[in-house]
NUVO-537520 format. One line per field, with one value per residue (C-alpha): residue number from 0; chain; x, y, z. Coordinates in steps of 0.001 Angstrom, whole numbers, plus 500000, padded with zeros to 6 digits. Layout:
num = [NUM,...] $
chaine = [A,...] $
x = [X,...] $
y = [Y,...] $
z = [Z,...] $
//
This chain:
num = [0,1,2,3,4,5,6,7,8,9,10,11,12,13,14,15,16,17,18,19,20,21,22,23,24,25,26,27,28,29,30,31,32,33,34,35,36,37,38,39,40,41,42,43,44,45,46,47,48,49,50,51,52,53,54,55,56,57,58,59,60,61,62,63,64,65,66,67,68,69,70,71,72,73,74,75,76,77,78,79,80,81,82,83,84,85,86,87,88,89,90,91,92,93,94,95,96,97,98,99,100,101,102,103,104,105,106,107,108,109,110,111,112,113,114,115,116,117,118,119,120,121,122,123,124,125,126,127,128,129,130,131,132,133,134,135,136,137,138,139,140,141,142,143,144,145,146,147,148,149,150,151,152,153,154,155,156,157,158,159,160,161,162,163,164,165,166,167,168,169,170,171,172,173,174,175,176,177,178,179,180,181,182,183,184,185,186,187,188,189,190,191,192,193,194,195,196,197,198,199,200,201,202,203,204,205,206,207,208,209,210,211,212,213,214,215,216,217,218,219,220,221,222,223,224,225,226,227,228,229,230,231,232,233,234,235,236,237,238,239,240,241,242,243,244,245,246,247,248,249,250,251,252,253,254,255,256,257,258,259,260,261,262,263,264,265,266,267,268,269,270,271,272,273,274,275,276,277,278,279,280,281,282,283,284,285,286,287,288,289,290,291,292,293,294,295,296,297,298,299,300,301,302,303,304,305,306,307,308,309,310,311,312,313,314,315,316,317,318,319,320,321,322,323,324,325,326,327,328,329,330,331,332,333,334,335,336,337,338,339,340,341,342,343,344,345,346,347,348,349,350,351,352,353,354,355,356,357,358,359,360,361,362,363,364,365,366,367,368,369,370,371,372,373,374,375,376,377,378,379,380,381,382,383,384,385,386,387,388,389,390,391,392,393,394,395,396,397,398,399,400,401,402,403,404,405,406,407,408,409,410,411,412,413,414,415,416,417,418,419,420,421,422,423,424,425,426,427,428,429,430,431,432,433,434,435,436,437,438,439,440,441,442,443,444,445,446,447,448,449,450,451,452,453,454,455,456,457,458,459,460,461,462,463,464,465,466,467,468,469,470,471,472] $
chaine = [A,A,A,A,A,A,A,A,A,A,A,A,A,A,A,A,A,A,A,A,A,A,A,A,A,A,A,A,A,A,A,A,A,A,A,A,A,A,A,A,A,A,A,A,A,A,A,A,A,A,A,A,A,A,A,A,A,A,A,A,A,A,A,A,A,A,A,A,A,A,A,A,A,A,A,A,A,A,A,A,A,A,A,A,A,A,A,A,A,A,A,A,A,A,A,A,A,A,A,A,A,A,A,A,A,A,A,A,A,A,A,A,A,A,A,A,A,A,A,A,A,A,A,A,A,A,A,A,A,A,A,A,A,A,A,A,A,A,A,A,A,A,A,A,A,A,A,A,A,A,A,A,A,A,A,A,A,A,A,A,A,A,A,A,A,A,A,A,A,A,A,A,A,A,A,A,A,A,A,A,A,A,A,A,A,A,A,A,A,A,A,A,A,A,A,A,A,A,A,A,A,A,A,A,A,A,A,A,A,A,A,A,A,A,A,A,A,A,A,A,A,A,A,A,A,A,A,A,A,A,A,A,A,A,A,A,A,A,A,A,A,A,A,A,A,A,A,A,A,A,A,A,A,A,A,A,A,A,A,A,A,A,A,A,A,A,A,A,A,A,A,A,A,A,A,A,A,A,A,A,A,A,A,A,A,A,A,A,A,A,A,A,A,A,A,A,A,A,A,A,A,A,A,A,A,A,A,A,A,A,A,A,A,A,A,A,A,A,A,A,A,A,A,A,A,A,A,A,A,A,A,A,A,A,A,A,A,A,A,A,A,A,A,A,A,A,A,A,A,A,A,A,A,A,A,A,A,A,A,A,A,A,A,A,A,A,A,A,A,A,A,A,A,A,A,A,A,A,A,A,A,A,A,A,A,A,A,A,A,A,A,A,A,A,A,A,A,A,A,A,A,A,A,A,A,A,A,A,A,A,A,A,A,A,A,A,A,A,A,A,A,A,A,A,A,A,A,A,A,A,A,A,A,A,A,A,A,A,A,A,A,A,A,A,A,A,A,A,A,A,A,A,A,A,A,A,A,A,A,A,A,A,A,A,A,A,A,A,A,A,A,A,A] $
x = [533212,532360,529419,527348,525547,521756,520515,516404,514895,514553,511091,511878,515108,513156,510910,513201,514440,511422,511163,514407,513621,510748,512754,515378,512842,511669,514929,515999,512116,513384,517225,515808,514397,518034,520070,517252,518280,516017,515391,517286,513721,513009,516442,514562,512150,515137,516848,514477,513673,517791,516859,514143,516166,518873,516699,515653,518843,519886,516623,517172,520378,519449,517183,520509,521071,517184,516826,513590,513357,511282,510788,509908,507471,506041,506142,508985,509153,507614,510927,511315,515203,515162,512643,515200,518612,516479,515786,519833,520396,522775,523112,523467,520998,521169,518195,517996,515166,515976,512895,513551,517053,516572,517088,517123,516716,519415,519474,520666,521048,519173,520748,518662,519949,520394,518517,515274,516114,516656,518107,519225,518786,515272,514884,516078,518634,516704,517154,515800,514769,515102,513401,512681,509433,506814,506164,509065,509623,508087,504642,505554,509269,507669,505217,507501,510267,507451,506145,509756,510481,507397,507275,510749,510151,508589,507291,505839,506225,504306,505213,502843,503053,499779,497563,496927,496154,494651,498098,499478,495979,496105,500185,498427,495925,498712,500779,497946,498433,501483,499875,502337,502196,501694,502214,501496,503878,502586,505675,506139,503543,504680,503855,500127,499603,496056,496484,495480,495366,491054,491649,493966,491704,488527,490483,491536,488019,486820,489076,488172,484342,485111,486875,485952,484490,484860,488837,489889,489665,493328,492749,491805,495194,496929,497639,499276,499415,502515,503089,506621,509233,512269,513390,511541,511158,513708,512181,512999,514277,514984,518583,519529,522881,524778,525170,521245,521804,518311,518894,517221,518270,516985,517371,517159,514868,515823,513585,510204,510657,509906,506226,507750,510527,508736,506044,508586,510508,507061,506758,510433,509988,506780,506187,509471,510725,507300,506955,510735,509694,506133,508024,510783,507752,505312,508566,509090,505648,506085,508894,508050,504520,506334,508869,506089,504385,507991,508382,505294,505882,509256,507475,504306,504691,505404,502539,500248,501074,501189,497726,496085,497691,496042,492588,492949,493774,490655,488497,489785,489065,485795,484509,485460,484229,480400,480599,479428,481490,484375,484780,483904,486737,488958,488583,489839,492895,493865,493172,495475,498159,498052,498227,501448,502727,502807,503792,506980,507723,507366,509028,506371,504666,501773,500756,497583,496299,496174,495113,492195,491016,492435,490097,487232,488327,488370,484745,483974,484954,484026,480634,480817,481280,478832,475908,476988,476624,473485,471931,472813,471620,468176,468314,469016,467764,470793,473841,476378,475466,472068,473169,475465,472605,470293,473030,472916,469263,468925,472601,472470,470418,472077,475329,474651,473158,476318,478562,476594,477127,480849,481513,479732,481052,484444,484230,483051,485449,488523,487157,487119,490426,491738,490030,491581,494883,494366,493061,496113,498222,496617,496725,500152,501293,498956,498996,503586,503893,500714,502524,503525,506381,505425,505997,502012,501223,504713,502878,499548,501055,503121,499757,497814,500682,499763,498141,494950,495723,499215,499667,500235,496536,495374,498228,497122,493389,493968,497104,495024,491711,494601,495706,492128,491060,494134,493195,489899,491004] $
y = [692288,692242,690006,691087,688865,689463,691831,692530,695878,698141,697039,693721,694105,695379,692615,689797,692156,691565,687977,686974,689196,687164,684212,685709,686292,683036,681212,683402,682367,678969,679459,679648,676179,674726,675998,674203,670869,668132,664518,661766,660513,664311,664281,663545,665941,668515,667663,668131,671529,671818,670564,673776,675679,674626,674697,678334,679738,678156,679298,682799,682907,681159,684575,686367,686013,684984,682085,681292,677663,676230,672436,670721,668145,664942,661965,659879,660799,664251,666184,667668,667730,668800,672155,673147,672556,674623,677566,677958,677422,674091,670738,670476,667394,664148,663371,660428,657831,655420,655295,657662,659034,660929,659134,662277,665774,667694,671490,674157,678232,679701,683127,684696,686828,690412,691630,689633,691140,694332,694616,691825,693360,692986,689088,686918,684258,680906,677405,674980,671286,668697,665491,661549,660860,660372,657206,655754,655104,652956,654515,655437,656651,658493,660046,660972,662349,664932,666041,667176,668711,670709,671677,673292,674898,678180,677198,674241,673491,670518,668873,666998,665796,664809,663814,664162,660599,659963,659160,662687,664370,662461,663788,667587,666452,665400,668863,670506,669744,671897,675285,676421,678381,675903,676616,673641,673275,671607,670399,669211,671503,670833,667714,668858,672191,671648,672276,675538,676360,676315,672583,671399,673664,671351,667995,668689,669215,666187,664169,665781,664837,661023,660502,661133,664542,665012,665684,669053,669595,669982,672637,675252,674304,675381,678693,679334,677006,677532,675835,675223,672546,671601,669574,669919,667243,667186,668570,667057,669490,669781,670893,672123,671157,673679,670288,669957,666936,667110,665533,665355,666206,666064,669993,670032,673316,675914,674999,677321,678524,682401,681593,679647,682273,684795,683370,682627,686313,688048,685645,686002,689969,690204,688035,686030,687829,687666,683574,683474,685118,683053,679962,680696,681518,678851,676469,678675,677983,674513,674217,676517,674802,671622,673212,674625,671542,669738,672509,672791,668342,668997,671343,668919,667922,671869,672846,670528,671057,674502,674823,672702,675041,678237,675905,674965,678857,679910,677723,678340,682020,681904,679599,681614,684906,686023,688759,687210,690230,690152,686528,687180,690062,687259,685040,687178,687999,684756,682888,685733,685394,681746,682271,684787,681932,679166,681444,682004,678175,677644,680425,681349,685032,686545,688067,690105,686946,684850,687185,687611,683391,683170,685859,683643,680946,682656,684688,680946,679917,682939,681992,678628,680621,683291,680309,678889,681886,682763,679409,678743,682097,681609,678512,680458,683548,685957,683572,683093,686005,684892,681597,682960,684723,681996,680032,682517,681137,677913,677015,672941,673944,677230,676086,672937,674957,677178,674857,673180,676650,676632,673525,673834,677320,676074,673371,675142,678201,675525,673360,676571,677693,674003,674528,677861,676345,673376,675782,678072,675373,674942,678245,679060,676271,677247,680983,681336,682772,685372,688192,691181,689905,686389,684442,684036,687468,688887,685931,687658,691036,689949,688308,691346,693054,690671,692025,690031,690331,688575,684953,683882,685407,681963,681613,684286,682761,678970,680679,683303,680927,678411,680982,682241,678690,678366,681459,680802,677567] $
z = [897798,901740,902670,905923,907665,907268,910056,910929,911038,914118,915103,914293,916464,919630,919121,919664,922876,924061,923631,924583,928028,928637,928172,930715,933318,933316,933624,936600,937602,938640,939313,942580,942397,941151,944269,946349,948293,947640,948404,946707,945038,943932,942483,938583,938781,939935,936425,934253,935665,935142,931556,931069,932135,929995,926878,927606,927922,924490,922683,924305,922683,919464,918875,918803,915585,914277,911432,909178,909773,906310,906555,903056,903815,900922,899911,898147,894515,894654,894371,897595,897195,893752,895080,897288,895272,892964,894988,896022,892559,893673,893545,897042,898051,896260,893892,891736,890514,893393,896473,899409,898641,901460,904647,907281,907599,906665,906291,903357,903818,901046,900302,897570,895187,896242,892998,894159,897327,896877,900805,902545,906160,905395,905804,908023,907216,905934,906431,904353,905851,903530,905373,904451,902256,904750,903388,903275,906748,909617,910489,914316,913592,910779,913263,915369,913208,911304,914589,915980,912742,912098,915750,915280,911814,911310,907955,906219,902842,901709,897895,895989,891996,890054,891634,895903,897527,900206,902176,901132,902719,905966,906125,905755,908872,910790,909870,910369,914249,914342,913743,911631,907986,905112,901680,899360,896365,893362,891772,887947,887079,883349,883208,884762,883123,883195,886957,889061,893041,892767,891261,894252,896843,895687,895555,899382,900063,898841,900031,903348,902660,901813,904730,908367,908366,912150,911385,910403,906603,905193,902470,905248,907010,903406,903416,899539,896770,894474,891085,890598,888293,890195,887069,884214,882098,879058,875819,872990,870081,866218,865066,861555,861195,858153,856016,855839,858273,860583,864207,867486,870582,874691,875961,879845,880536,883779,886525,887063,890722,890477,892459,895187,895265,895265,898329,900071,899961,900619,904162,905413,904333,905656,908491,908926,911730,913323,913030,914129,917826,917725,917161,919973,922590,921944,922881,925662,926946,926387,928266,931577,931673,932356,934766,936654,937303,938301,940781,942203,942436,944460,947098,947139,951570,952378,950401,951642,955041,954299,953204,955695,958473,957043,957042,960632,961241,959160,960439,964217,963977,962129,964821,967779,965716,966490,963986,960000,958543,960415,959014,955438,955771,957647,955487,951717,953800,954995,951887,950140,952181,952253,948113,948130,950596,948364,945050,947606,948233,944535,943450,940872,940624,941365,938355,937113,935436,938169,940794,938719,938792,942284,943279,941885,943741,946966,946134,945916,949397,951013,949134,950940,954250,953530,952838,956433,957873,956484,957107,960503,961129,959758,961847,965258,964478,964949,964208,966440,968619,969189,970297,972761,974204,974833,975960,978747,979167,978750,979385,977973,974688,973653,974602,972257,969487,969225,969247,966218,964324,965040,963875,960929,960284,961188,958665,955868,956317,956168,953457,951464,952460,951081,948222,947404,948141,945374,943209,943340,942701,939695,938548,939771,937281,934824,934689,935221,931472,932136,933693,932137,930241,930637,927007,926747,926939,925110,922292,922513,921923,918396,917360,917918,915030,912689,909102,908671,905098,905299,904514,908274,909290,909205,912436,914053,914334,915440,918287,919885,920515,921431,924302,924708,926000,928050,929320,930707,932337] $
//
């Protein structure tokens, strides 16, 4: 029998194209930066843009060949190993009564069976995260350890047994943070067959209400509830032996998996290839966010004395200008230049998105200039212009007078010029993964394609207010 490896659809395929050239265009974004000399104290902030870099190029090719990263999330004694040596249908993790068998993650390929399948270029290939109880470690290692793993999963799968406490809820606020798909998997349902999703639903809910109620409530971070038994409970049988002898025997039943199965195949057919590329660009974001701040940080002296020679320019010109318009229309272009001056000593773009705030910003300080202009005319009449005339009158008063509009025309044209220049450093570093193909708006494009009906809908709310705030920073 030949196995091939598990291949994504067309669509699919062209979507990960897409992603991975977004992540391509921003590494050769700040190669640029890299073949830069810089000072010996600069020398840090060069690496970790070497870092960035680094990590892009190894997520871009990660996407190569895409994986459905599921991380099983509970507490000790819940049967988190046992749920996933029962979906590959192995004895692959260790279980056993002992506390916290599981000391750290380790990972399993889960290749479901082809007839549950049907076609296994449909799905992904998925990896299943087995990690320590989260109680069973020290509070801030634990912290940290279920941050980095749910940050890197595309899937959550959180497994609770009886009853919920109050530790296991405060574990689903803390996962909730992640923004990822949650399924909650109610395991030994036969020893709670009384149980349903409503029941756990309500429980989270009130759990919710007796605690702080300013906190997100868990149960609307839950996407699916799934009853499953990893390892059911023995079951005690009679035998009829030929002799008439009677005894009694333990008979280990098959675990009950077929829901959890079942959710899972539906996501990873569905939506895995989707949460794969979501997953790769929200990193991605991460990532060039911080490299854009480290390189604006390395070009910090040439940008400030950049800036404050375009506001001594601006504020030159406007003063020796008698015409209001021709400084309003002096102003836009020097304040635009000065902007496509700094993306080039930064080596960031230009893009639609920023344009659009940086145009703000300047409207602002042509704002500030237009109120000068406007005031000091109202104070002299005409402006500059009628200054200059009565200066030709009364030579020690008009002269005086006009000089007081200059400089306070001059001062208010280059204090708005500085103020463009701050605020396009801002949204230079801000606004880098806006453009075109930029990893925000290739994100915002795959979120638009999502069902509203799927499981992941819940995703595609929290991420695109997420990117609509960043957006109107």
């Amino acid at each position: 029998m030949v196995c091939r490896e598990p291949t994504v659809s067309t669509s699919a395929s062209n979507r990960f194209q897409r992603v991975r050239q977004a992540l391509r265009q921003s590494v050769q974004r700040y190669t640029p930066t890299l073949q830069t000399p810089v000072a010996a104290d600069q020398q840090t902030q060069k690496a970790a843009v070497q870092e960035g870099v680094s990590a892009l190029s190894a997520l871009e090719a990660r996407l190569a060949k895409p994986v459905l990263r599921v991380a099983v999330f509970g507490l000790v004694s819940r049967g988190k190993s046992a749920v996933i040596n029962a979906l590959v249908g192995e004895d692959i993790l260790p279980t056993g009564p002992l506390h916290g068998v599981t000391r750290w993650p380790r990972s399993v390929y889960w290749r479901p069976p082809i007839e549950a399948v049907h076609d296994v270029e449909e799905l992904p290939q998925i990896e299943l995260i087995d990690t320590p109880g989260l109680d069973e470690v020290d509070g801030e290692a634990r912290g940290a350890m279920a941050q980095d793993v749910a940050h890197q999963a595309d899937l959550i799968l959180f497994v609770v047994a009886g009853d919920i406490t109050r530790t296991e809820y405060d574990a689903l606020v803390t996962l909730q943070a992640a923004k990822k798909p949650l399924l909650l998997v109610f395991n030994k349902v036969d020893l709670f067959p009384d149980t349903d999703r409503q029941a756990i639903y309500q429980v989270l809910t009130n759990l919710w209400k007796a605690t702080n109620r300013d906190r997100p409530n868990a149960a609307l971070a839950v996407d699916d509830v799934v009853m499953v038994a990893a390892a059911p409970a023995p079951l005690q049988v009679r035998v009829e032996w030929p002799d008439g002898k009677i005894t009694h025997e333990w008979e280990q039943l098959p675990p009950q998996m077929d829901s959890l199965k079942q959710a899972l195949l539906t996501i990873a057919r569905q939506d895995g290839t989707t949460l794969i590329a979501l997953n790769a660009l929200r990193e991605a974001d991460s990532l060039e966010t911080d490299m854009a701040r480290r390189a604006i940080a390395l070009h910090h002296e040439e940008a400030e004395a950049l800036i404050w020679k375009f506001a001594k320019y601006k504020a030159l010109a406007v003063a020796l200008n008698p015409i209001a318009v021709l400084d309003l229309a002096g102003g836009f272009v020097t304040d635009l230049v000065m902007i496509r001056a700094l993306a080039k000593l930064y080596g960031l773009p230009i893009t639609q998105h920023e344009a659009k705030k940086l145009w703000q910003a300047i409207a602002k300080s042509s704002g500030t200039l237009l109120l000068s202009e406007v005031g000091t005319g109202l104070l002299l009449g005409t402006g500059k212009g009628a200054a200059a005339v009565w200066s030709m009158f009364d030579s020690a008063g008009g002269f005086s007078a006009m000089l007081s509009v200059m400089a306070a025309q001059a001062g208010a044209s280059g204090y708005g010029t500085y103020a463009v220049g701050k605020a396009a450093q801002v949204y230079l570093e801000q606004g880098c993964t806006w453009g075109p193909n930029g990893v925000k708006a290739v994100m915002q494009d795959i979120l638009s394609q999502i069902d509203s009906g799927s499981t992941v809908s819940r995703l595609r709310q929290e991420l695109e207010a997420q990117l609509l705030a960043k957006s109107d920073r």
